[in-house]
mmCIF file of the N, C-alpha and C atoms, coordinates in Angstrom:
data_MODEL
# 
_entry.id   MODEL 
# 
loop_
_atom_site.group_PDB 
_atom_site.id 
_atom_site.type_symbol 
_atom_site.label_atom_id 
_atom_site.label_alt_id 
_atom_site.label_comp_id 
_atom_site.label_asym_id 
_atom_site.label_entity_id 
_atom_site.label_seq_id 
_atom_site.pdbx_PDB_ins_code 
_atom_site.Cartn_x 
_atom_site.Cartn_y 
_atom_site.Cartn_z 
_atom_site.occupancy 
_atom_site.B_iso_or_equiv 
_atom_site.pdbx_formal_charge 
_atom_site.auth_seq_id 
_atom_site.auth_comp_id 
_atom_site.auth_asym_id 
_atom_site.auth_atom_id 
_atom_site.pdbx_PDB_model_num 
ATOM 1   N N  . UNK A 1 1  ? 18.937 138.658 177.646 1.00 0.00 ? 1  UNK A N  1 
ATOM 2   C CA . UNK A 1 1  ? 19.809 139.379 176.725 1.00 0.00 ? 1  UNK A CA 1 
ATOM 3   C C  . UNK A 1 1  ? 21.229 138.815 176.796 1.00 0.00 ? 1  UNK A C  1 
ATOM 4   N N  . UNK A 1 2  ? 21.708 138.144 177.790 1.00 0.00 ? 2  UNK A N  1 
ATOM 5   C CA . UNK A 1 2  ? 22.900 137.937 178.355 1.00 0.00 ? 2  UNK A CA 1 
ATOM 6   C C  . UNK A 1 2  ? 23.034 136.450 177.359 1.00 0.00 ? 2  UNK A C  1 
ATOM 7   N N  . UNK A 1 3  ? 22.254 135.669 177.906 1.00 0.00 ? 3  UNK A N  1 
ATOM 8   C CA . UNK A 1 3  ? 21.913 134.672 177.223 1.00 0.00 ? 3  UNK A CA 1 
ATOM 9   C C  . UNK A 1 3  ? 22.305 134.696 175.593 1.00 0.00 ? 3  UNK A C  1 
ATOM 10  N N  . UNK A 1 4  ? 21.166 135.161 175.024 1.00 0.00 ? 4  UNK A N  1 
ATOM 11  C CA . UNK A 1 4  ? 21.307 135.540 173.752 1.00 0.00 ? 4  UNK A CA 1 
ATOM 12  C C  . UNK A 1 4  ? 23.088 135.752 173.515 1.00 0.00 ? 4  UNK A C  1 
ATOM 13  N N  . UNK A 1 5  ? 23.961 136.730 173.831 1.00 0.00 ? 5  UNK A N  1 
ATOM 14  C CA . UNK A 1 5  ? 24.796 137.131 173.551 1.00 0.00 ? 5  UNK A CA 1 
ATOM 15  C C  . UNK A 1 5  ? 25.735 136.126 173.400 1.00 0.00 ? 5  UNK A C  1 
ATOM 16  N N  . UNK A 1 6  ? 25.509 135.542 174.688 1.00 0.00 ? 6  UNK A N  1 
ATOM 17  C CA . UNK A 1 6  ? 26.565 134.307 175.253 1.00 0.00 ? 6  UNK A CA 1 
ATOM 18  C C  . UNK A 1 6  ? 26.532 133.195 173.782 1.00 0.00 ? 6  UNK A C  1 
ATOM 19  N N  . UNK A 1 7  ? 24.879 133.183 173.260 1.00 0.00 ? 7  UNK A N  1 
ATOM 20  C CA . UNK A 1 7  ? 24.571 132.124 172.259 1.00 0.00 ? 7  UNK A CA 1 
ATOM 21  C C  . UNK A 1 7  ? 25.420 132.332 170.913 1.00 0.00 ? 7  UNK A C  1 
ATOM 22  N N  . UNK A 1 8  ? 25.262 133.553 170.695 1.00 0.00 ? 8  UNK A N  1 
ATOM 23  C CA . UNK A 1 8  ? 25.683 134.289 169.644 1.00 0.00 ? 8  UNK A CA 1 
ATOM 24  C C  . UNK A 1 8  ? 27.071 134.053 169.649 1.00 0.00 ? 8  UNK A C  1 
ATOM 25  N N  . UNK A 1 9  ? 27.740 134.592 170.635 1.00 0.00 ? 9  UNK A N  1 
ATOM 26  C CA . UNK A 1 9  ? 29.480 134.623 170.708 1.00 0.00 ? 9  UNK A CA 1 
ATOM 27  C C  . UNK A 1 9  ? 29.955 133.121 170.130 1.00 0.00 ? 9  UNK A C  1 
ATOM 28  N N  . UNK A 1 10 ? 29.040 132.078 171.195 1.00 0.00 ? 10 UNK A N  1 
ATOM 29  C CA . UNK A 1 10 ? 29.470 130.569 170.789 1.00 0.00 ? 10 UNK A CA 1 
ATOM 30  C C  . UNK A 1 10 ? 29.554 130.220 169.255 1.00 0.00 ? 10 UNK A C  1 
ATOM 31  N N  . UNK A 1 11 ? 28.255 130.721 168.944 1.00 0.00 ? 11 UNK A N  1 
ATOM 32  C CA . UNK A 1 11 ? 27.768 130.419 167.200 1.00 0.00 ? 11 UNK A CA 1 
ATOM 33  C C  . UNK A 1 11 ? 28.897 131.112 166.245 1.00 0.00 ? 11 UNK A C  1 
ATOM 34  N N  . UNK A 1 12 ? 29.304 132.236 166.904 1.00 0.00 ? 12 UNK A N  1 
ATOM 35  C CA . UNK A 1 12 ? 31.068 133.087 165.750 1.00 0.00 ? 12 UNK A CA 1 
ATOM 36  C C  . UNK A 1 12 ? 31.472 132.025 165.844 1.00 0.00 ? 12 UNK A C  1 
ATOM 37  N N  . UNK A 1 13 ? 31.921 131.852 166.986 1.00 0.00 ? 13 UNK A N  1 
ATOM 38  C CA . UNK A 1 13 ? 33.043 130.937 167.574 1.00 0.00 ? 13 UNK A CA 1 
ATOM 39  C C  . UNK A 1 13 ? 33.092 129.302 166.758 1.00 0.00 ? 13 UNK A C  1 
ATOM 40  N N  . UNK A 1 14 ? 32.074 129.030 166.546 1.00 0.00 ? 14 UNK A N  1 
ATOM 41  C CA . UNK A 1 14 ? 31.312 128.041 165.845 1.00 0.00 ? 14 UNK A CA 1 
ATOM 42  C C  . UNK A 1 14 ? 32.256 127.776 164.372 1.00 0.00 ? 14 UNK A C  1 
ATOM 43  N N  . UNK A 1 15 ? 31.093 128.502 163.912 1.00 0.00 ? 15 UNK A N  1 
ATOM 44  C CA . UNK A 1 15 ? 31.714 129.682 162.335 1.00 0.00 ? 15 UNK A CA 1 
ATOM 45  C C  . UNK A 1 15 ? 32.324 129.504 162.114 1.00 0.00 ? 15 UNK A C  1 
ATOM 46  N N  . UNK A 1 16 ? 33.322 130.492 162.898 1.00 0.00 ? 16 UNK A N  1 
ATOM 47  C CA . UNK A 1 16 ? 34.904 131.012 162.561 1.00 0.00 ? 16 UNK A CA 1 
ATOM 48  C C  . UNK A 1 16 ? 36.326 129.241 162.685 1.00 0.00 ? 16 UNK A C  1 
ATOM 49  N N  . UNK A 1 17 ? 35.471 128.328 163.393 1.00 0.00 ? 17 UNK A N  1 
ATOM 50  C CA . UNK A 1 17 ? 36.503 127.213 163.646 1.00 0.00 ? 17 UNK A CA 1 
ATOM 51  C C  . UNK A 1 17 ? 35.601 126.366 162.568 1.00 0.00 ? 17 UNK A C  1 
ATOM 52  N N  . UNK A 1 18 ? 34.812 126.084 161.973 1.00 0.00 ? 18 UNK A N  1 
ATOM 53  C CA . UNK A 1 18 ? 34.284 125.411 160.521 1.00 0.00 ? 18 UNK A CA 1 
ATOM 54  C C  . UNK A 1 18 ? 35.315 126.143 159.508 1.00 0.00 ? 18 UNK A C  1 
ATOM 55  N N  . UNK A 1 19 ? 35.020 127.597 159.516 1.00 0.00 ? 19 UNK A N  1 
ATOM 56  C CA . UNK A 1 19 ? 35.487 128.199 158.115 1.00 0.00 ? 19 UNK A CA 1 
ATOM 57  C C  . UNK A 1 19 ? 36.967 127.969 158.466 1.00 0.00 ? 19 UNK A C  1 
ATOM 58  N N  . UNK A 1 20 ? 38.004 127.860 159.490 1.00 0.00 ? 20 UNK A N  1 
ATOM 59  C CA . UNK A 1 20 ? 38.988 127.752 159.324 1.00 0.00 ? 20 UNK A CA 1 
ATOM 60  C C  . UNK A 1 20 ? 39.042 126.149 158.731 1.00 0.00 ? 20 UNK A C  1 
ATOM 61  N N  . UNK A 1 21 ? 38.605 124.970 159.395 1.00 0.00 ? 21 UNK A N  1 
ATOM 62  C CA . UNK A 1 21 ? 38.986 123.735 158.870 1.00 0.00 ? 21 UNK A CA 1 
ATOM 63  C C  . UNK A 1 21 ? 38.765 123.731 157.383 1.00 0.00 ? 21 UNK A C  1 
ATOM 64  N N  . UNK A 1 22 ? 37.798 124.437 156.812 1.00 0.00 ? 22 UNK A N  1 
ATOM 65  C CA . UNK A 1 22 ? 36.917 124.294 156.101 1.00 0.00 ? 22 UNK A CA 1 
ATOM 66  C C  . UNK A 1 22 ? 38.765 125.268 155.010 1.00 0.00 ? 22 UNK A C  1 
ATOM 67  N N  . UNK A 1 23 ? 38.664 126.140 155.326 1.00 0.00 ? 23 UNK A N  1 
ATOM 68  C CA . UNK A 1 23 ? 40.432 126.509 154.119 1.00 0.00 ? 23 UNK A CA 1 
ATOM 69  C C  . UNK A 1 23 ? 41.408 125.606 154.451 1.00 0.00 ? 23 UNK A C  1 
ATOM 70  N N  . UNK A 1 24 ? 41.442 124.935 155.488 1.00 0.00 ? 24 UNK A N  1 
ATOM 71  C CA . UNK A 1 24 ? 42.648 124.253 155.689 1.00 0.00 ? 24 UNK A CA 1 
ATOM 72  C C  . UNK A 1 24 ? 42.392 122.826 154.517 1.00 0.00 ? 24 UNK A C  1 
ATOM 73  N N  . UNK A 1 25 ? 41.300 122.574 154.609 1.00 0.00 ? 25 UNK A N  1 
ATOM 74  C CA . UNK A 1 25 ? 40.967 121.045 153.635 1.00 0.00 ? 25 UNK A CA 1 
ATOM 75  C C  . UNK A 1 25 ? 41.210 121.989 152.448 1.00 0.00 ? 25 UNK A C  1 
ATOM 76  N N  . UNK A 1 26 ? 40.770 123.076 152.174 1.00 0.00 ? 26 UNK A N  1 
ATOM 77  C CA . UNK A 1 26 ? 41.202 123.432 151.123 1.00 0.00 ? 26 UNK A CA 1 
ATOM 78  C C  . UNK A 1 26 ? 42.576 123.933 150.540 1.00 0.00 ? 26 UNK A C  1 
ATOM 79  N N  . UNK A 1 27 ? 43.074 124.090 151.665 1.00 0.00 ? 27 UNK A N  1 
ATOM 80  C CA . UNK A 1 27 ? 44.568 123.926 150.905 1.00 0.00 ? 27 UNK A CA 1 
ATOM 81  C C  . UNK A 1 27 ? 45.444 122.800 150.541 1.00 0.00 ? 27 UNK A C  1 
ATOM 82  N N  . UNK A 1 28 ? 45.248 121.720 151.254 1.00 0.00 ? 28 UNK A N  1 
ATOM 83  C CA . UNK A 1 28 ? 45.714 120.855 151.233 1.00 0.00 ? 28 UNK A CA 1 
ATOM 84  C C  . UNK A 1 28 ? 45.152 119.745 150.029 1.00 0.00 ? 28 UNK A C  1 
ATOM 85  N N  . UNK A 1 29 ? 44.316 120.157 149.552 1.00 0.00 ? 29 UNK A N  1 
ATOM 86  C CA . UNK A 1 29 ? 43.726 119.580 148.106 1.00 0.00 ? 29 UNK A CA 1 
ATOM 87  C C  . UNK A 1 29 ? 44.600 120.308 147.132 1.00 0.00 ? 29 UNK A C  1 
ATOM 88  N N  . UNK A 1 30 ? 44.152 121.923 147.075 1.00 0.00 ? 30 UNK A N  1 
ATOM 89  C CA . UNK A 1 30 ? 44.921 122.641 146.380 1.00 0.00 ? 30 UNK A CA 1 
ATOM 90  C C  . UNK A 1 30 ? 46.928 122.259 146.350 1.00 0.00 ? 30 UNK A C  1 
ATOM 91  N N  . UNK A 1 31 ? 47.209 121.941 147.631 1.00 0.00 ? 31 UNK A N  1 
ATOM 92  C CA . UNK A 1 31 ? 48.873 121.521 147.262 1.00 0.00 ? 31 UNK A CA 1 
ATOM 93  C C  . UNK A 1 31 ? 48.713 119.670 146.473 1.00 0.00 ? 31 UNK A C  1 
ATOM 94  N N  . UNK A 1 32 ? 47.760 119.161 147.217 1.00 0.00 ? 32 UNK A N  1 
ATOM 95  C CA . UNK A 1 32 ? 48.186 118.103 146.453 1.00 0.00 ? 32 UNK A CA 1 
ATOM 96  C C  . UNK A 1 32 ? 47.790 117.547 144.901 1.00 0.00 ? 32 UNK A C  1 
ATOM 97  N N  . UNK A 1 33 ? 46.881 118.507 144.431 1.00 0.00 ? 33 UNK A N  1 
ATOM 98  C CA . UNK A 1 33 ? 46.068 118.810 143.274 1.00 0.00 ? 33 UNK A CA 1 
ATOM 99  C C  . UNK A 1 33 ? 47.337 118.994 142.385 1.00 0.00 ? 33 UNK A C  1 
ATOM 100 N N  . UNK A 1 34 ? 47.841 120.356 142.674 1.00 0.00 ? 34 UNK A N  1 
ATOM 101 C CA . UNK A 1 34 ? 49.273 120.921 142.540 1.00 0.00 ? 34 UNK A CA 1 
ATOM 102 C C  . UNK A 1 34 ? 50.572 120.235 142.050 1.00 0.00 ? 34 UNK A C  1 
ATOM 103 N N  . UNK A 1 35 ? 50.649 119.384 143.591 1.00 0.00 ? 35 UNK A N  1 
ATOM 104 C CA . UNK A 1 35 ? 51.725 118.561 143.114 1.00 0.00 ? 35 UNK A CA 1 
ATOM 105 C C  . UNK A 1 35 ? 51.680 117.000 142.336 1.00 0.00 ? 35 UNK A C  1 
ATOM 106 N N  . UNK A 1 36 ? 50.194 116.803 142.401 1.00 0.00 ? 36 UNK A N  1 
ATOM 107 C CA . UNK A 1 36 ? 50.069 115.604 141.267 1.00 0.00 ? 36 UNK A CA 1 
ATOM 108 C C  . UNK A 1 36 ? 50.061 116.177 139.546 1.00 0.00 ? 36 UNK A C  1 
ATOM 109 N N  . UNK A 1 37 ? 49.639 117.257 139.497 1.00 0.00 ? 37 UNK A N  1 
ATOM 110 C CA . UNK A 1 37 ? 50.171 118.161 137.931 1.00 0.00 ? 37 UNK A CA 1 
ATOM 111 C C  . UNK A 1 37 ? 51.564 118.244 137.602 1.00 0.00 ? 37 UNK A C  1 
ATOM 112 N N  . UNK A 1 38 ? 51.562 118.669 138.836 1.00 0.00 ? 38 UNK A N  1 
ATOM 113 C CA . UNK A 1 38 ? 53.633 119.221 138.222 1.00 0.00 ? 38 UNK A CA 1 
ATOM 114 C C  . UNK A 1 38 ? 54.223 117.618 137.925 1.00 0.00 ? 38 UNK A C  1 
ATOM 115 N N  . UNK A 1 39 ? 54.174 116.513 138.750 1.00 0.00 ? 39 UNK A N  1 
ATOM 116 C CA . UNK A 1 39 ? 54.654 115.487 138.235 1.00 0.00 ? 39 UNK A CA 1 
ATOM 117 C C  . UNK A 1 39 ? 54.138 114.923 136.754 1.00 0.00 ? 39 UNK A C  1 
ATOM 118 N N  . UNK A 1 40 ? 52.804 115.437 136.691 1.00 0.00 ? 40 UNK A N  1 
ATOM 119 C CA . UNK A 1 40 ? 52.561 115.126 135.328 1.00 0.00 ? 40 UNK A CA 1 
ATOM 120 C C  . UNK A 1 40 ? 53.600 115.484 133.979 1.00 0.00 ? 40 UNK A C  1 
ATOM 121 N N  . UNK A 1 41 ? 53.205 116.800 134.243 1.00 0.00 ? 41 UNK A N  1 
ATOM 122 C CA . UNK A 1 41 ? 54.470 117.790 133.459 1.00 0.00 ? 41 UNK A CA 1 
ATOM 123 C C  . UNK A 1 41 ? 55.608 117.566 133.279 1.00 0.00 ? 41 UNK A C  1 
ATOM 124 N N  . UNK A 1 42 ? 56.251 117.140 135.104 1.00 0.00 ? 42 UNK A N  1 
ATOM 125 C CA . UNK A 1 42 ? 57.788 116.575 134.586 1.00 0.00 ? 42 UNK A CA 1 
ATOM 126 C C  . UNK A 1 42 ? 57.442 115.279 133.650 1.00 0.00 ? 42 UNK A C  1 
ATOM 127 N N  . UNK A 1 43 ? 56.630 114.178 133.749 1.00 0.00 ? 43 UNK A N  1 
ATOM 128 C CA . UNK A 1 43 ? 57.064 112.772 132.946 1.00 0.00 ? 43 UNK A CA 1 
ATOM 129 C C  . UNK A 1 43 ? 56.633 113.314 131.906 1.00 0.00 ? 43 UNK A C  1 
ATOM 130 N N  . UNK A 1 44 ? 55.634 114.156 131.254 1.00 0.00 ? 44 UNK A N  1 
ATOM 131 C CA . UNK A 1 44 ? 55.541 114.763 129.805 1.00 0.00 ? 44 UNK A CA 1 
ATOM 132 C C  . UNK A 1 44 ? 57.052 115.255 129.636 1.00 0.00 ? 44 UNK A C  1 
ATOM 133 N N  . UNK A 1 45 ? 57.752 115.961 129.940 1.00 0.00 ? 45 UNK A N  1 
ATOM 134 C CA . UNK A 1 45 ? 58.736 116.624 129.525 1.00 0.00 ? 45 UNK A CA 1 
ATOM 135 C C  . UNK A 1 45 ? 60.218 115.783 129.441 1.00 0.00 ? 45 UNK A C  1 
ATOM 136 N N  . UNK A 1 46 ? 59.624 114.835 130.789 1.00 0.00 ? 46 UNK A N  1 
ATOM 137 C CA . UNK A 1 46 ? 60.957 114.295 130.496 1.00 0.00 ? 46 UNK A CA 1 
ATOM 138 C C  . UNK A 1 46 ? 60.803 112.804 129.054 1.00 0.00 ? 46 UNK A C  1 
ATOM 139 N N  . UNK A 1 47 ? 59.221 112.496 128.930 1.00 0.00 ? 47 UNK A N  1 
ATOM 140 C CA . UNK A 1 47 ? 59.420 111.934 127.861 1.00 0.00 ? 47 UNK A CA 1 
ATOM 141 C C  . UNK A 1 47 ? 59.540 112.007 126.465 1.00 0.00 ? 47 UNK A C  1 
ATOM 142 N N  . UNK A 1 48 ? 59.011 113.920 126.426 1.00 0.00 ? 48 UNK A N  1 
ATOM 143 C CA . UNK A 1 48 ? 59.615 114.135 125.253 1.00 0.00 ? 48 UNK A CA 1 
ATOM 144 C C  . UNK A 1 48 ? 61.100 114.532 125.294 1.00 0.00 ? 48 UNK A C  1 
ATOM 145 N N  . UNK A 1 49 ? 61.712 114.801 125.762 1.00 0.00 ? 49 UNK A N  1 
ATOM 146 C CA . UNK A 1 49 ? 63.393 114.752 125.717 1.00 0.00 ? 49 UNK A CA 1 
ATOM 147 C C  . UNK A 1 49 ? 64.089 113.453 125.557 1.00 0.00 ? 49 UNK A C  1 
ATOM 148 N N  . UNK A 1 50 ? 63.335 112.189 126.024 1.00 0.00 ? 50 UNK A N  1 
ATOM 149 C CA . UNK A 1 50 ? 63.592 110.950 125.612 1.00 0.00 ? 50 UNK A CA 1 
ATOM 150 C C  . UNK A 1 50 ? 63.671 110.765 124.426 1.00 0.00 ? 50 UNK A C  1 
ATOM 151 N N  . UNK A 1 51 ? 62.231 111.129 123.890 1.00 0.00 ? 51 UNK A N  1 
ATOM 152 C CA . UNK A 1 51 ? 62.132 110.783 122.288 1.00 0.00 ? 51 UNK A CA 1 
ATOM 153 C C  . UNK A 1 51 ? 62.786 111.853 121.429 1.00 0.00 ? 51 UNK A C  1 
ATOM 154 N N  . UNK A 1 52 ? 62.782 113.295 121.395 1.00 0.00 ? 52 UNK A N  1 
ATOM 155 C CA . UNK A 1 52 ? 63.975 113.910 120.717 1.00 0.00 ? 52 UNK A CA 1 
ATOM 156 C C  . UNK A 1 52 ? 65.094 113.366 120.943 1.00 0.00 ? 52 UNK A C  1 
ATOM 157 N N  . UNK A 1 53 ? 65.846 112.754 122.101 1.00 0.00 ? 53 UNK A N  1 
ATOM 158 C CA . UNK A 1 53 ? 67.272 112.300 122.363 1.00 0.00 ? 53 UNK A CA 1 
ATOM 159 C C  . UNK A 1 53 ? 67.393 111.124 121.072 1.00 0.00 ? 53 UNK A C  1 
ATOM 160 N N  . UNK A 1 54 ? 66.144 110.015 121.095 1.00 0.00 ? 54 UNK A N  1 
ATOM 161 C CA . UNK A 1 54 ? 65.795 109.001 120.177 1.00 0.00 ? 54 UNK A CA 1 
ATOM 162 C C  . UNK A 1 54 ? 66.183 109.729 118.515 1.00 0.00 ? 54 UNK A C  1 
ATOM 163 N N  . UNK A 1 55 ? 65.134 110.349 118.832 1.00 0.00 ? 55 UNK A N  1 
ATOM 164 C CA . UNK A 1 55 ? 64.947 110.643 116.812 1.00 0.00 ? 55 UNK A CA 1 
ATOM 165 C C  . UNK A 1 55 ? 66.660 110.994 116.996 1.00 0.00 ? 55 UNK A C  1 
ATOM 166 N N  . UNK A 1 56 ? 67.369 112.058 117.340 1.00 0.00 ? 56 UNK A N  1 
ATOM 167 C CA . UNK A 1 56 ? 68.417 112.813 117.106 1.00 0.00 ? 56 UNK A CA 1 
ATOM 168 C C  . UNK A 1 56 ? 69.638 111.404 116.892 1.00 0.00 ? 56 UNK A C  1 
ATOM 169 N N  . UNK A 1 57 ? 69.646 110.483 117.798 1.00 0.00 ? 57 UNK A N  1 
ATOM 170 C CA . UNK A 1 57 ? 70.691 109.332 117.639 1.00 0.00 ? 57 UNK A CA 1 
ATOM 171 C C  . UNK A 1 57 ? 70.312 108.131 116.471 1.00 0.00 ? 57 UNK A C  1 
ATOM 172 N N  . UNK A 1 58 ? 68.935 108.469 116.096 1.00 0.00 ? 58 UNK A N  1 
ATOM 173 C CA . UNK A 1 58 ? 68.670 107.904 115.117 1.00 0.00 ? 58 UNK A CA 1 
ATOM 174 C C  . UNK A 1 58 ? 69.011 108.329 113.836 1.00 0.00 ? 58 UNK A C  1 
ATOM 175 N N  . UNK A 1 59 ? 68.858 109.585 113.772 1.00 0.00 ? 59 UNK A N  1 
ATOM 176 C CA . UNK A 1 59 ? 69.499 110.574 112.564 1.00 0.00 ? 59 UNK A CA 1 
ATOM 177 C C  . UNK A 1 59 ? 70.739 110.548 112.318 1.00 0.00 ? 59 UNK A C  1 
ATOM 178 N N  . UNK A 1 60 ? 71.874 110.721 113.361 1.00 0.00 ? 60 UNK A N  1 
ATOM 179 C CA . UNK A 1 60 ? 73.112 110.109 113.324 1.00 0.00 ? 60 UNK A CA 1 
ATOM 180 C C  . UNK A 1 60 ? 73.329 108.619 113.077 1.00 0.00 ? 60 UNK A C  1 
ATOM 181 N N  . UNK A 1 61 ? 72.787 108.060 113.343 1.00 0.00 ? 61 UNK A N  1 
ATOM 182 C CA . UNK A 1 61 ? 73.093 107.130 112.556 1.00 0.00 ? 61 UNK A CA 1 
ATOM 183 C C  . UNK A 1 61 ? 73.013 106.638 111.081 1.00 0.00 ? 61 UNK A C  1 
ATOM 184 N N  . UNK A 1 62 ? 72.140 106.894 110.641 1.00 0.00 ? 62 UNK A N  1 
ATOM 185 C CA . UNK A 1 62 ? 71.518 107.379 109.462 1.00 0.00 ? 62 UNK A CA 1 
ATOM 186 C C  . UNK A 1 62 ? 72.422 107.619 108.548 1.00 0.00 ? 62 UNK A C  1 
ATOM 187 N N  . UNK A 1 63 ? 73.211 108.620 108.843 1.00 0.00 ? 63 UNK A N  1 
ATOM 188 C CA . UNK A 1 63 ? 73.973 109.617 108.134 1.00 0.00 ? 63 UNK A CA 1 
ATOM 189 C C  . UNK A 1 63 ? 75.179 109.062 108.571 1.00 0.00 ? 63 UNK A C  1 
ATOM 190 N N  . UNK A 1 64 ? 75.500 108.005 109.476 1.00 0.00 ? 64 UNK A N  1 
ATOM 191 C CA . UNK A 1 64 ? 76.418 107.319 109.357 1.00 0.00 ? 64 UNK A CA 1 
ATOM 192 C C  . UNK A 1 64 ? 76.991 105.896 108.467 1.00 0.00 ? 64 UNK A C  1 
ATOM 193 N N  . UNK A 1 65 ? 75.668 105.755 108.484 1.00 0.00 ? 65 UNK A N  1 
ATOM 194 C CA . UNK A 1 65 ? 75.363 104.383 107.567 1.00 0.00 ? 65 UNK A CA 1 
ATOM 195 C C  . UNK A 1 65 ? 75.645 104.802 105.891 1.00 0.00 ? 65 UNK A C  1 
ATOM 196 N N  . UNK A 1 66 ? 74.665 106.188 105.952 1.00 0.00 ? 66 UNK A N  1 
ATOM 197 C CA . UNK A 1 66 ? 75.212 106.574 104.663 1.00 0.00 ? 66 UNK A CA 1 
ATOM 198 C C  . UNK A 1 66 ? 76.568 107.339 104.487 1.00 0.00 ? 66 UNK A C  1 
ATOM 199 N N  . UNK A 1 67 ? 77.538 107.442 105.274 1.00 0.00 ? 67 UNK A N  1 
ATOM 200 C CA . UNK A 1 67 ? 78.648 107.863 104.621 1.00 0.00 ? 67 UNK A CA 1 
ATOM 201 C C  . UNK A 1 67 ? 79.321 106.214 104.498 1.00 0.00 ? 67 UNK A C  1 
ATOM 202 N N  . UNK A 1 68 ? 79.247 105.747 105.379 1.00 0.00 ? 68 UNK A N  1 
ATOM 203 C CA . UNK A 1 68 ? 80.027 104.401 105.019 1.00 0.00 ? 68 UNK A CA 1 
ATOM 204 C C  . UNK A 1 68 ? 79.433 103.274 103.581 1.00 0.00 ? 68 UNK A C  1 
ATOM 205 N N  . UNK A 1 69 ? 78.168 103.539 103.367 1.00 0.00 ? 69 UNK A N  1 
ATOM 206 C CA . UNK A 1 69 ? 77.876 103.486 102.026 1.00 0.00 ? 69 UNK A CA 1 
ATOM 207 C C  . UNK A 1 69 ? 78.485 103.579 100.440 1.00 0.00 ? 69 UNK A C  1 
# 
């Protein structure tokens, strides 16, 4: 019976140190999952502010060309 118990305790013990590695890999996917998106997002965002900055200095000009017209 002692036995048994002793087996048992080991086997939690087992368990419980798998299931911890076992969230830790999972967080660390989850942050870097995470932080390879958000950089996505920033170069989406920062390349559309590029190209509005574009069209907008293009429009001024435009309208510069045509007043000196």
């Amino acid at each position: 019976d002692d036995i048994m118990q002793t087996a048992m305790s080991k086997a939690r013990i087992h368990v419980a140190n798998m299931m911890m590695v076992f969230v830790i890999g999972l967080c660390i996917y989850t942050i870097t999952t995470a932080k390879k998106e958000a950089k996505e997002e920033l170069d989406k965002l920062e390349q559309t502010r590029v190209d509005y900055r574009e069209a907008i200095t293009e429009e001024y000009r435009q309208q510069l060309a045509a007043k000196k017209s």
